[in-house]
N, C-alpha and C positions, 0 to 999 in steps of 0.2 A: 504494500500500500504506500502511495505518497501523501503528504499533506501540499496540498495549493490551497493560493488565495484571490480568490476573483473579484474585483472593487468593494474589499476591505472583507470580506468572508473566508473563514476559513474552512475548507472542504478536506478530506480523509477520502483519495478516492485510487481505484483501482493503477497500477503503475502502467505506464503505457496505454492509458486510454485516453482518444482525444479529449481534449480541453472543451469543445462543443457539448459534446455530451455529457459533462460533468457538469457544466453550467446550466444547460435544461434539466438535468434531475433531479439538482437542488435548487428548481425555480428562477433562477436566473438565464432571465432574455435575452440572448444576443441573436440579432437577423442572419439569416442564412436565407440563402434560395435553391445551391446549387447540391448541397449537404441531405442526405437523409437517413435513418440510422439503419437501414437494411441494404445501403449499399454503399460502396468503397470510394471514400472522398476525393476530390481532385482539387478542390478549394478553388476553382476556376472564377466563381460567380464573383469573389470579393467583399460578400454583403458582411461575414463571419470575422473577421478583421479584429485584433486586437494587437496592443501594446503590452511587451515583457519586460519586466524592470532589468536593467543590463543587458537588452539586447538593442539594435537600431534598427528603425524602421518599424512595421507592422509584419502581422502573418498572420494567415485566416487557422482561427481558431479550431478547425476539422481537421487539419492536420498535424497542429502541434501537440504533442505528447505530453500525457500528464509525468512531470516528475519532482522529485522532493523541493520544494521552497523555491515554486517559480510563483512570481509575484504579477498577478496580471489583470492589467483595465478595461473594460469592454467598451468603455464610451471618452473619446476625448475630440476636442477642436481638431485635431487632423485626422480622427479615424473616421468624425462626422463625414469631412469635406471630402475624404475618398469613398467611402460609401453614396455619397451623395453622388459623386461623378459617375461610378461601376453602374450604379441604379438609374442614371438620366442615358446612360448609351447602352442601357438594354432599353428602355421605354421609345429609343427612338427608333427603333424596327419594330416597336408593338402597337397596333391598335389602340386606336384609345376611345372605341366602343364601349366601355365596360358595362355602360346600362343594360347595352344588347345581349351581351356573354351569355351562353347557355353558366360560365362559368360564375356568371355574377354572387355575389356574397360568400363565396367558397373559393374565392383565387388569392395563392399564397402573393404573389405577386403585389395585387391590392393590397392587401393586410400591410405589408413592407413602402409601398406609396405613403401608408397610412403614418406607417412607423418612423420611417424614414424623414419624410417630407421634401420627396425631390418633384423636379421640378423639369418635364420633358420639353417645356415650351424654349428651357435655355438651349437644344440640340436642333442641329439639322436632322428633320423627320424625314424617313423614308417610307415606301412601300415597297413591300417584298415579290408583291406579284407572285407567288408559288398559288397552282392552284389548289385548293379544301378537293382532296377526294372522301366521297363520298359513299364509294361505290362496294365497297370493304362490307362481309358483315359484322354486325355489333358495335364495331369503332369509325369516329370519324377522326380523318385528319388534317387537319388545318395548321399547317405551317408557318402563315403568314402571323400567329399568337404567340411562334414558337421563339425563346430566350436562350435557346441552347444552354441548358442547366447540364443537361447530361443524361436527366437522373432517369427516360428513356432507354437509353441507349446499354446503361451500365443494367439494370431493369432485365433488358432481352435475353444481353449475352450474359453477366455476368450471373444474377440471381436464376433466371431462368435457363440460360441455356441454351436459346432458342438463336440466336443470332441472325435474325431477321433485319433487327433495324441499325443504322449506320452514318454516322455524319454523309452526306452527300453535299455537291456543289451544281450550283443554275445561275448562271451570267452575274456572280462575283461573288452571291449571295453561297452559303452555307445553312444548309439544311437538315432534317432528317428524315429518313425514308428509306426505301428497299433498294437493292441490288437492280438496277436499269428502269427503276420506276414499276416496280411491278404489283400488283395487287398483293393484298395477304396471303390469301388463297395457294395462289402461285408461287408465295415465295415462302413456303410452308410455316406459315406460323400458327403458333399452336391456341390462338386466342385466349388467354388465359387472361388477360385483362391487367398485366401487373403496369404495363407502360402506360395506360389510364389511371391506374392506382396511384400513381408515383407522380403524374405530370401535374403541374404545379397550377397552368396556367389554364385548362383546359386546352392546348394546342391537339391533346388527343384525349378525347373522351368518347362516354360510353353515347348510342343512339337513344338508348334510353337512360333519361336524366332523371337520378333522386331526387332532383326539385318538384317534378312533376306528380308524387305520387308521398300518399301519407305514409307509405310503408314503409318498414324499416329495411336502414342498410341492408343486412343480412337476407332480408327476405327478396330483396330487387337482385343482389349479387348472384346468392345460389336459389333461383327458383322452383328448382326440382325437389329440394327441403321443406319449401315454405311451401309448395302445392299438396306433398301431401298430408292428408288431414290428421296421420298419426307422427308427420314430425318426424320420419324417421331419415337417418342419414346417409341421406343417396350415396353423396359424394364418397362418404366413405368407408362403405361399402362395396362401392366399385372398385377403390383405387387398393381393397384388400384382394376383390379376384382378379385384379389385374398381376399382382404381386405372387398368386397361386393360392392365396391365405383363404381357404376356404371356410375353413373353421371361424376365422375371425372374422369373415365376412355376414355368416349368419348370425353369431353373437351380437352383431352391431345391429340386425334386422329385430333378432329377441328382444330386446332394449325398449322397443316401442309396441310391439305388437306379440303375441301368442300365437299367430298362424302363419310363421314364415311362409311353409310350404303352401300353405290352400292360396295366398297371395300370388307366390309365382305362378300359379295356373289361372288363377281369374281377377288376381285385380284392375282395377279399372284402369290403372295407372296413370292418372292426370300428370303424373308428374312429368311425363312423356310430352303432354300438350306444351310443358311451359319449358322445357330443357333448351336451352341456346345452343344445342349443337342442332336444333334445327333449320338454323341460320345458314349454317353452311351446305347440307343436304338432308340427311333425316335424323332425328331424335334418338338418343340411346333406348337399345330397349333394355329399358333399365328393369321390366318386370319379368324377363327371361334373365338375366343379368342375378336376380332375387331369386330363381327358382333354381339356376345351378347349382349357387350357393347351398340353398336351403337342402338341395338333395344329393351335395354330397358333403353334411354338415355330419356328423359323429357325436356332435351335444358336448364335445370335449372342453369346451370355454365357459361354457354356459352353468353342462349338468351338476348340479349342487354345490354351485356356486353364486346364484343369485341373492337379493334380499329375503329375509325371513324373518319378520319380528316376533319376538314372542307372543305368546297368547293375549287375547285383551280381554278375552271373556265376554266379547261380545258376539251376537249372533244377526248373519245376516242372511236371507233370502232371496234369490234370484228367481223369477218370475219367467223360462223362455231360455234356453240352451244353443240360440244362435250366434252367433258373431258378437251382439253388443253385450249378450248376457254373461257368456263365456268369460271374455275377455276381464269385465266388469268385476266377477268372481275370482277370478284368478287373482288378478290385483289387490284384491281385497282377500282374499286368504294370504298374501305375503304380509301384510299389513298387520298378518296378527291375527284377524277376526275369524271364528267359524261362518262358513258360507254352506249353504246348501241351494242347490238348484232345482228348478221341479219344472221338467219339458209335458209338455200334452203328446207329442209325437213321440214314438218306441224307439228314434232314437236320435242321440243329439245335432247340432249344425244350421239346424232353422233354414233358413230360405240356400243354404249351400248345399245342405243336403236333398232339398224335397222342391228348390224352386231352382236352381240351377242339374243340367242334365248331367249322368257322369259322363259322359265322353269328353268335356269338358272339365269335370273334376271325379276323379276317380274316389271313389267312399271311405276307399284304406286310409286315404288322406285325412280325412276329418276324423276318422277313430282316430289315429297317430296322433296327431297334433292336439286332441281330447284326452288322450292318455296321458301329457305334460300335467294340464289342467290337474287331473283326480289324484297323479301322482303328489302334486302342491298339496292336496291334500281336501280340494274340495269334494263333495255330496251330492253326486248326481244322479236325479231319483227320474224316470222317463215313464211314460206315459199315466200324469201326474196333472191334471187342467186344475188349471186355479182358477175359480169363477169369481171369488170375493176377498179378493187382496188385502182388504180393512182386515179380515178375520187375521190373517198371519200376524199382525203385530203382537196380537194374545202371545206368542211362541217367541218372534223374533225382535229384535229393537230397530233393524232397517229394512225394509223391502224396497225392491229392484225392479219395477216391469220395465221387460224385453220382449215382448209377446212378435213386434213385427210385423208386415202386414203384410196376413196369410187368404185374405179375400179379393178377387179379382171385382175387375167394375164392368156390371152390365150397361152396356149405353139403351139410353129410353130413346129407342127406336121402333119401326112397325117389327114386328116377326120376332121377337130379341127373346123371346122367353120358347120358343118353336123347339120340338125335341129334335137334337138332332147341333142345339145353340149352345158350346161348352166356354167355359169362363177359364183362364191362362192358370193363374197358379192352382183349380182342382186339377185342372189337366195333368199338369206337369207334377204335382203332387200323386196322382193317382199312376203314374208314369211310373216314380221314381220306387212306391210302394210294390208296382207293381201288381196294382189292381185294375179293371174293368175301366179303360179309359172312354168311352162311350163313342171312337174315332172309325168316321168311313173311311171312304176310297177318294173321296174328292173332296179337297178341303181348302179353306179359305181363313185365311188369318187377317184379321182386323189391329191394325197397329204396328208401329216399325221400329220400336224400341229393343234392346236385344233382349226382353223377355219374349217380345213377336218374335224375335229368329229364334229363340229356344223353342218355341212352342213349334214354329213349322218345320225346323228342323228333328226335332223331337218326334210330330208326325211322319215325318219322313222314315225315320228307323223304325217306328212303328208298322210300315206296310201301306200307309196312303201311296196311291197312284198319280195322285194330281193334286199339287199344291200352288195356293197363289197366296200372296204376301199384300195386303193394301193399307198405303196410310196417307192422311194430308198433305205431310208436307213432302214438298218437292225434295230428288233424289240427293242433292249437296245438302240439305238442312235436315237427311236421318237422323235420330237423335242414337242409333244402332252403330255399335265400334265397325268403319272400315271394313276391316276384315271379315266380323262377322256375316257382310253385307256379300262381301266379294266370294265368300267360301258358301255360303246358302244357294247362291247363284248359278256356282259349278255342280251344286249337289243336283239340279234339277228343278229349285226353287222359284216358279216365279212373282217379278217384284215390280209391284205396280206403285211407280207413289204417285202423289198431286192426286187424289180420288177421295171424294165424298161418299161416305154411306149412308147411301138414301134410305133404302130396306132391306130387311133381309126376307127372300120372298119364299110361301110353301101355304099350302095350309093345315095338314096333317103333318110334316115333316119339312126339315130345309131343302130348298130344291135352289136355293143360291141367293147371290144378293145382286142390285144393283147401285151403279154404281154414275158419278157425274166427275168428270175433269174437272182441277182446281186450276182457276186461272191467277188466283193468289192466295195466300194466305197471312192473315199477320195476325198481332193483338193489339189493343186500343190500350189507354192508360192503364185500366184496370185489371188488366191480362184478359180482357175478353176476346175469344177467338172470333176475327173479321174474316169472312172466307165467300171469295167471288167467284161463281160457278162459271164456265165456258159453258154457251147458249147450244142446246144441239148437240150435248157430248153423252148424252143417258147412253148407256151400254150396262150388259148384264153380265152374270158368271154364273153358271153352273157349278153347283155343290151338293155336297150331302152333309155339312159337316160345317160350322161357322165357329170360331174362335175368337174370342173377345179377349185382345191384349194388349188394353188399353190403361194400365194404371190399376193401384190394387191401394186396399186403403186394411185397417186397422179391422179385427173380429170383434172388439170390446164392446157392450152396451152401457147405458147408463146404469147396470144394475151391478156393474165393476166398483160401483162406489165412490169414481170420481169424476171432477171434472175433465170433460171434453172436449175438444175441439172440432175447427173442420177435418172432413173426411173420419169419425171417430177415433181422432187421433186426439193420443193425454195433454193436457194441457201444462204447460210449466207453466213456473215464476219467470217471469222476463230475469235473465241471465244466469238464469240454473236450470236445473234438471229435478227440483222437488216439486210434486204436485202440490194438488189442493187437501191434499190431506197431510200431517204431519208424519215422518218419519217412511210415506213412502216416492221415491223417485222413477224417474223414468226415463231410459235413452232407447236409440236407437231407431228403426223406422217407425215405430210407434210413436214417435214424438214428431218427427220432421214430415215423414212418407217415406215412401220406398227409393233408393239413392242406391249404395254400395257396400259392399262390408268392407271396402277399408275405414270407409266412413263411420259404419255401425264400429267399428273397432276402437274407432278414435272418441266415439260417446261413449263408448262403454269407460274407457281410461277416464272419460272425465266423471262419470259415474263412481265408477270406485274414489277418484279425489274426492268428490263432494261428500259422499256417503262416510267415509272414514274421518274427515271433518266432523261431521254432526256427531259420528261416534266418540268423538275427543283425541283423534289422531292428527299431524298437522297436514294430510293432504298429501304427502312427498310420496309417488308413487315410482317415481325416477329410479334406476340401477342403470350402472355401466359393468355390462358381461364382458365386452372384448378388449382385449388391450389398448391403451393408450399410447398412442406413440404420434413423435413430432412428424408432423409430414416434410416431407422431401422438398425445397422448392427446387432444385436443378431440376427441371425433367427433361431438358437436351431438344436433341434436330431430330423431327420425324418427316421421312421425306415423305410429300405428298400428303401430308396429315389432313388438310382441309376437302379431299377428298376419297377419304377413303369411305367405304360403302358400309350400310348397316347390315350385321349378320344374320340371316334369316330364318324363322323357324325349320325343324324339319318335319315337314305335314304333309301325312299319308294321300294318296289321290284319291278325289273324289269317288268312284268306284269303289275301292276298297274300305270307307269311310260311312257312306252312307246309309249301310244296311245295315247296323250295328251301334254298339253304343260303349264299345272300345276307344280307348285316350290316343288321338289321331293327330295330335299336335306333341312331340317331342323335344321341342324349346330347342338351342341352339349345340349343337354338339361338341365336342371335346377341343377338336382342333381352331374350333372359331371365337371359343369362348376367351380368350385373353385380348385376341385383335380386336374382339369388340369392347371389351373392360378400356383398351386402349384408348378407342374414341373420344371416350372424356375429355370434355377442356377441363375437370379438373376446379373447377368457378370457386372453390371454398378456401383454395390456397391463395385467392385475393384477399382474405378475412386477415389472411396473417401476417398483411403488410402494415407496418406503423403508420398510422394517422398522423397527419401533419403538427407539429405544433407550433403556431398562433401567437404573436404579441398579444392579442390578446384573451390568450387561455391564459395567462399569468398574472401573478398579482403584482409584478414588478410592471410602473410606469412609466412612460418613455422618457420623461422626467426624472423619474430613479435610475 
C-alpha cells in the first residue's frame, strides 16, 4: 500500500494504481473524458491533468502511478487554462446541437462543458462531413459527434476482442470505423454493445434509446431476461451450453422455474420475440437451447442442494396441480410450510397434461419433473375436486386456487348447441384421457389460436379424413406460433383465415357451417370486435363435426365462495393475488384467463411470495443452484458471426407424424447445439461495464 495526498487529503491506496482512480473512490472529482476504468489508459484527452509536488509541468492523472508520498493538486490557474484549451479543440469538430442529441442529459462531454467552463466560440469551428451510417443493426454511427476518446476503439479490440473498429482517415479528418468502410455485419462484429456502453458522447449508440422508454437499464439491455415472465436467465444459461456446462446450464433454469424440461418442449418463448439477435437474421432458439440442457441435466448442481427452511408449522393448500399450483407449492414447501395439493383430475399437470396433446409433450415428462415436487416433500392427493375452498381454512391457514381454465366457450351462434358441436378443451381433454371423443370424419375447427391447431391436429391423429381450420383474422395476424401454422398445413390441414361464422348449419346433426370473407377486422377503444364482411362472399363447408376453439374461461361458480370476475375468473386485490376472502389467494389462468405456463409459473412464484408473507415468512423465495462465476469479457473474432444461420429443429415428416401421437419434434441435435449456444451476442456482458462517473455524482464542487 502507499499513502498519497490529493488537495490536502490523505489517501492509503493500492501501490501502483493510477492516481485517477484513487481520486474517484475516495470522492474526489477530477475530469476525464478519454479515461474509463474497464479499459487501458492513454491519457490522450488531457481533461485528467494534475500537478506533483517536485515534479515540472502536469500529467494526466490515469496514468500516473500511485506511490509512497506523492503530493498532488487536481485544480490550479495553469491546469484550468490547459484543460480549458484540450476541451475548446475537441468542441471544435463537435456539434453543438446538444438540444437535439438522442445523447442529451447523458453526455459525459456536457457534464465537462458544464464543469469545465470552456468556451468553443474562442476556436475555429469545423465540420466533419463523415456520413451517420445508419444502416448497421442495433447501433448507429455518427462520426461527425465523435472526440476520438478512444474509449471505442480500446472497447472492441482490447476488452472484447473483437477488432472491428479502428482509427480511420477521410480528407484530413481522422475517424472511427471498419476496415474499407464496411458494415458490421461484414466486418464480423459480434454486436455486443460495449463501444455504445463506453462512448461518451453518443457518437455510437444504441437504435433504441433508454430515454425513450420507463424501463429499466437492465430490462432495455438484455430483453430476452426481462420478457420472460419467470425472470429466468437466458443469457446465462446459454453462455453455460455454449461452454458444454450442461449441468450448470439447467441449475440456472431451476432457479426460476420447476419444469425445466416441460419448458423446453412447449414454452411459449416470448423471449425469442424480443432477442436482438433478431436484428441480424433470426432469434436464438433459446427454448430448444432450455430443453438440451434440461435433458441432458443429471440434477448434479441442483439435487439437494437447494433452499430448505425449517418447518414453520404452518399448513398450506393448493387448490389444482397445474403449472401455477405446482410451482406455487413447491416454493412454498422450501419455505418451511406443509403444503398439500388436491387435483380433481387422476393425474397431475393441469392444462399440460389434458389440454396440451402428447406429441407435443410427452407425459413421462410431467410425472418427472412432479416427482422433484413430492420429493420436496409436498402432498399430492388427485382426483380430489374442491367445491368450497372457504371450508379448507377449518384444516389449513392459507389456501391457493389454481383450478385454471378447464371450460371451453360456446359462441351464441345458430346450430352451436347441434350434436355433432364439441367444445376444445372437452375434446382434447377427453383425447388425452382417452375416452369417447365424440369426433367424425369431417371436421371443422373454429378458431386459430394454437389450442385450434391442437384440436385439429389432434383430430387428425384421431382418424378424421377432412379437416379445415377457420378464424377472423387474417393469415399474418394468427395469434397460433408460426410453426404450429406451417406444420398443420403439411399435415393435410386446411387453413382458412379472414372468415366469419355465420352458422353452423344441420338440423338433427352438423352437416357444416357457413361461412362470409373478412374484408377487415379491428377493435374500437373498448376492444370491441369491428368486423366488415366482403358483399357476395357467403360460401359453405361440409362437416360432421364443428369444434369451438375459441377461448376457455374459468369452471368456478358463485357457490366457490368468492368473488368473481369476468369470464368466472377470481377476482384479486389490485396488486396481489389475495381474494375476497381472507387467507385464501389465487394465481394462474384462473385469475388472468388462459395465457401460458411459463406465465402460470411465474404467478405461481408470486403466489408462494405473497402467501408465505401472510404466513410470517419474509417473501424471499430466490436460490442460486449453479455456480457463480465472473463472465468472460474477451470473446474474440468470429468470422462471419452476423450471419451465421439458426439451428433447426429435427422434425419427423409429415407422413410419418401425422397418424400418431408420438414426440415428432426432437429439438436440435448434438453437433448443432454449441454453434447455436454461439449465436448469442451475449447482451448481459454490457451490464458489467462501469457507468460513467459524473461531476456531478459527487459531493465535491467545482469550487472545491
Amino acid at each position: 500500500m502507499a499513502v498519497i495526498t490529493i488537495d490536502g487529503t490523505r489517501l492509503e491506496v493500492p501501490d501502483n494504481k493510477n492516481v485517477l482512480e484513487c481520486a474517484l473512490e475516495a470522492g474526489i472529482y477530477i475530469p476525464h473524458l478519454c479515461h474509463h476504468p474497464n479499459l487501458k489508459d492513454t491519457g490522450a484527452c488531457r481533461m485528467c491533468i494534475v500537478e506533483v509536488d517536485g515534479c515540472d509541468g502536469v500529467t494526466p492523472s490515469c496514468t500516473l502511478k500511485a506511490k509512497d508520498g506523492l503530493n498532488i493538486h487536481t485544480n490550479s490557474e495553469k491546469i484550468a487554462k490547459l484543460r480549458n484549451l484540450a476541451l475548446e479543440l475537441l468542441m471544435a469538430g463537435h456539434p453543438e446541437d446538444c438540444s437535439t442529441c438522442p445523447k442529451y442529459g447523458n453526455c459525459e462531454l456536457q457534464t465537462l462543458i458544464q464543469y469545465i467552463g470552456a468556451n468553443a466560440g474562442r476556436m475555429r469551428t469545423r465540420t466533419k462531413g463523415i456520413k451517420s451510417v445508419e444502416e448497421n443493426p442495433l447501433f448507429i454511427h455518427d462520426m461527425n459527434r465523435c472526440v476520438l476518446c478512444g474509449r471505442c476503439v480500446r472497447a472492441c479490440n482490447q476488452l472484447r476482442g473483437v477488432k472491428v473498429l479502428d482509427y480511420r482517415k477521410k480528407d484530413l479528418e481522422t475517424y472511427v470505423g471498419t476496415l474499407h468502410g464496411k458494415l458490421l455485419m461484414d466486418a464480423d462484429c459480434r454486436f455486443c454493445g460495449a463501444c455504445a456502453e463506453v462512448c461518451p458522447t453518443g457518437t455510437i449508440r444504441d437504435k433504441l434509446q433508454l430515454m425513450d422508454t420507463t424501463a429499466k437499464r437492465d430490462e432495455v439491455l438484455v430483453p430476452c431476461r426481462n420478457a420472460c415472465p419467470a425472470k429466468t436467465d437466458v443469457p446465462r444459461y446459454i453462455r453455460y451450453v455454449k461452454e458444454g456446462k450442461y449441468e450448470e446450464a439447467a441449475a440456472v433454469v431451476r432457479e426460476k422455474v420447476p419444469f425445466p424440461k416441460t419448458l423446453g418442449y412447449i414454452c411459449s418463448h416470448v423471449c425469442e420475440l424480443e432477442c436482438k439477435r433478431k436484428e441480424l437474421n433470426q432469434a436464438m432458439s433459446i427454448r430448444n437451447i432450455k430443453r438440451y440442457a434440461a435433458e441432458a441435466d443429471t440434477g448434479v448442481c441442483w439435487k439437494g442442494k437447494g433452499k430448505q427452511l425449517p418447518d414453520s408449522g404452518k399448513k398450506v393448500c393448493v387448490v389444482g396441480a397445474g403449472p401455477a399450483g405446482m410451482t406455487a407449492a413447491y416454493y412454498l414447501r422450501k419455505q418451511g410450510h406443509a403444503v398439500t395439493v388436491k387435483e380433481a383430475y387422476p393425474t397431475v399437470g393441469g392444462q399440460m397434461a389434458y389440454g396440451i396433446p402428447s406429441y407435443r409433450l410427452p407425459r413421462e415428462i410431467i410425472e418427472e419433473e412432479a416427482a422433484v415436487i413430492r420429493e420436496a416433500g409436498v402432498v399430492i392427493q388427485t382426483n380430489e375436486k374442491v367445491e368450497k375452498p372457504g371450508e379448507l381454512l377449518k384444516e389449513y391457514d392459507a389456501i391457493l386456487i389454481a383450478t385454471g381454465t378447464h371450460t371451453g366457450v360456446r359462441l351464441p351462434m345458430e346450430g352451436n348447441d347441434l350434436p355433432g358441436v364439441l367444445i376444445n378443451a372437452d375434446f382434447l381433454a377427453a383425447s388425452n384421457l382417452g375416452t369417447d371423443t365424440g369426433l367424425g370424419e369431417r371436421v371443422i375447427v373454429l378458431g386459430g389460436g394454437n389450442v385450434a391447431f391442437d384440436c385439429a391436429r389432434t383430430a387428425k391423429r384421431l382418424g378424421a379424413k377432412e379437416i379445415h381450420l377457420a378464424c377472423l383474422e387474417a393469415r399474418e395476424a394468427m395469434t397460433a406460433d408460426e410453426e404450429e401454422i406451417e406444420q398443420a398445413i403439411e399435415e393435410g390441414i386446411q387453413v382458412h383465415p379472414a372468415q366469419t361464422f355465420e352458422r353452423i348449419t344441420g338440423k338433427s346433426h352438423v352437416t357444416g357451417v357457413d361461412f362470409m370473407n373478412v374484408k377487415s377486422f379491428t377493435f374500437d377503444e373498448n376492444r370491441r370486435a369491428i368486423i366488415e364482411k366482403e358483399e357476395g362472399s357467403e360460401h359453405h363447408i361440409d362437416a360432421d363435426t364443428v369444434i369451438f376453439a375459441v377461448g376457455q374461461r374459468s369452471a368456478l361458480t358463485e357457490e366457490a365462495g368468492l368473488e368473481l370476475g369476468r369470464a368466472n375468473s377470481i377476482a384479486v386485490k389490485e396488486g396481489t393475488l389475495s381474494t375476497s376472502t381472507d387467507g385464501i389467494f389465487a394465481a394462474g389462468d384462473v385469475v388472468y384467463g388462459t395465457k401460458s405456463v411459463i406465465q402460470a409459473i411465474a404467478s405461481g412464484r408470486e403466489a408462494a411470495s405473497e402467501i408465505d408473507k401472510y404466513l410470517g415468512g419474509d417473501g424471499d423465495i430466490s436460490e442460486v443452484l449453479a455456480p457463480v462465476e465472473e463472465k468472460e469479457p474477451y470473446i474474440g473474432q468470429v468470422e462471419g458471426f452476423g450471419y451465421l444461420e439458426r439451428a433447426n429443429s429435427q422434425v419427423d415428416g409429415a407422413e410419418s407424424r401425422s397418424d400418431n401421437f408420438r414426440l415428432f419434434d426432437h429439438g436440435i441435435c448434438d453437433q448443432e447445439i454449441c454453434g447455436e449456444a454461439s449465436r448469442c451476442l451475449q447482451c448481459d456482458l454490457r451490464l458489467e461495464i462501469a457507468a460513467p462517473r459524473l461531476w456531478n455524482d459527487f459531493s465535491e464542487s467545482k469550487e472545491a
